[in-house]
C-alpha positions as CSV (number, residue, x, y, z in Angstrom):
1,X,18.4,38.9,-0.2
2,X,15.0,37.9,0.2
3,X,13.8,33.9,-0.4
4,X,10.2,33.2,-1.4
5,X,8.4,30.5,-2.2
6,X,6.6,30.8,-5.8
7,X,3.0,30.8,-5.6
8,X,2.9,33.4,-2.6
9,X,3.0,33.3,1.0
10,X,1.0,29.9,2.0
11,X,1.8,29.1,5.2
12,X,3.1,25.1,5.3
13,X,4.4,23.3,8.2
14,X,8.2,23.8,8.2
15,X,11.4,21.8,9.4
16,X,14.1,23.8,11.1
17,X,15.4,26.4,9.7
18,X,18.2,25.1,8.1
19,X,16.2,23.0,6.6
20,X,13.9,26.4,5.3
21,X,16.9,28.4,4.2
22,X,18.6,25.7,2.3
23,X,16.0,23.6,0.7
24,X,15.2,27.2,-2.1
25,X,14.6,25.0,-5.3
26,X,11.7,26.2,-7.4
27,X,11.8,29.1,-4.9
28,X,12.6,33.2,-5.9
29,X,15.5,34.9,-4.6
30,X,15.4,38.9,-4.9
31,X,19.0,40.2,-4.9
32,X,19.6,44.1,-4.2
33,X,21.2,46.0,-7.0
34,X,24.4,48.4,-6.8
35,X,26.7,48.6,-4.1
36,X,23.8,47.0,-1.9
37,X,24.2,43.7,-3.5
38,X,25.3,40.8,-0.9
39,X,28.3,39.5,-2.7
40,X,29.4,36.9,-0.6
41,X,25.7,35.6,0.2
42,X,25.7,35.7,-3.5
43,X,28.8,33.6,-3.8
44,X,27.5,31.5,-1.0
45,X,24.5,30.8,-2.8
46,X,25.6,29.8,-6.1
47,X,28.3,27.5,-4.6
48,X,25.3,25.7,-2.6
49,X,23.4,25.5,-5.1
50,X,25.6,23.6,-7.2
51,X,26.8,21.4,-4.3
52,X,23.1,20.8,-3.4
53,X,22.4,20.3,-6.6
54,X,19.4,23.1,-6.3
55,X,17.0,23.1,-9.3
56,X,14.7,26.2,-10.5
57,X,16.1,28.9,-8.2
58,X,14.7,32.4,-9.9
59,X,17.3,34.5,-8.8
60,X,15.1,38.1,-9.4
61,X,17.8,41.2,-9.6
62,X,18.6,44.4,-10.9
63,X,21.7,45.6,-12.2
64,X,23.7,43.9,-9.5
65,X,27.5,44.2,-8.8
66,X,29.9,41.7,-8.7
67,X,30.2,38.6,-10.8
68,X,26.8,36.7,-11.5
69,X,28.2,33.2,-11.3
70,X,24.7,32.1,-11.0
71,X,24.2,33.2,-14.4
72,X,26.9,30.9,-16.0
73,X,26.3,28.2,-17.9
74,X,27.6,25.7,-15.3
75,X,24.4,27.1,-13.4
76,X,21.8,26.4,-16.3
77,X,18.8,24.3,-14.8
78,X,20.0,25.4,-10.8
79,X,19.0,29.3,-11.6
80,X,17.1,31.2,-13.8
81,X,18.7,35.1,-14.2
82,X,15.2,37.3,-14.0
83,X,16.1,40.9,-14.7
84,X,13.8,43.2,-13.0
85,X,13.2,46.6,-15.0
86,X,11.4,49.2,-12.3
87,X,7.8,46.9,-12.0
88,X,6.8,44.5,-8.9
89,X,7.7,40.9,-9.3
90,X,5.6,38.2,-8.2
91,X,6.4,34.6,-7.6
């Protein structure tokens, strides 16, 4: 999985990296598709971002395996499901 924040690479002063790697609203999350994709970071994920209570996480995929709980309305206003159809993506 790759996190990035939308708007680019900007460098900005950061906080530990906890603090980086769990603060992702409003940022992009790339999963890998197929058999590549990181179920239980997935999982892991999604149940953060509910307990978190994460807003605006574009979570950018292919056709990923496994269940997309992140998709589910539960999730609505935590992640938006981008499906990426063999072009770049940019933040």
């Amino acid at each position: 999985m790759v996190v990035q924040r939308k708007g680019g690479n900007e460098s900005t002063e950061r906080g530990s990296v906890h603090d980086d790697c769990c603060n992702v609203s409003g940022m992009c999350v790339y999963v890998h598709a197929c058999a590549a994709t990181p179920l239980l970071l997935v999982q892991a994920m999604t149940q953060h971002g509910i307990t978190a209570k994460l807003k605006n996480v574009e979570v950018i995929h292919m056709h990923t395996q496994g269940d997309a709980e992140y998709a589910q309305p539960h999730c609505k206003g935590r992640y938006l499901s981008t499906l990426s159809v063999g072009s770049a993506f940019e933040c």
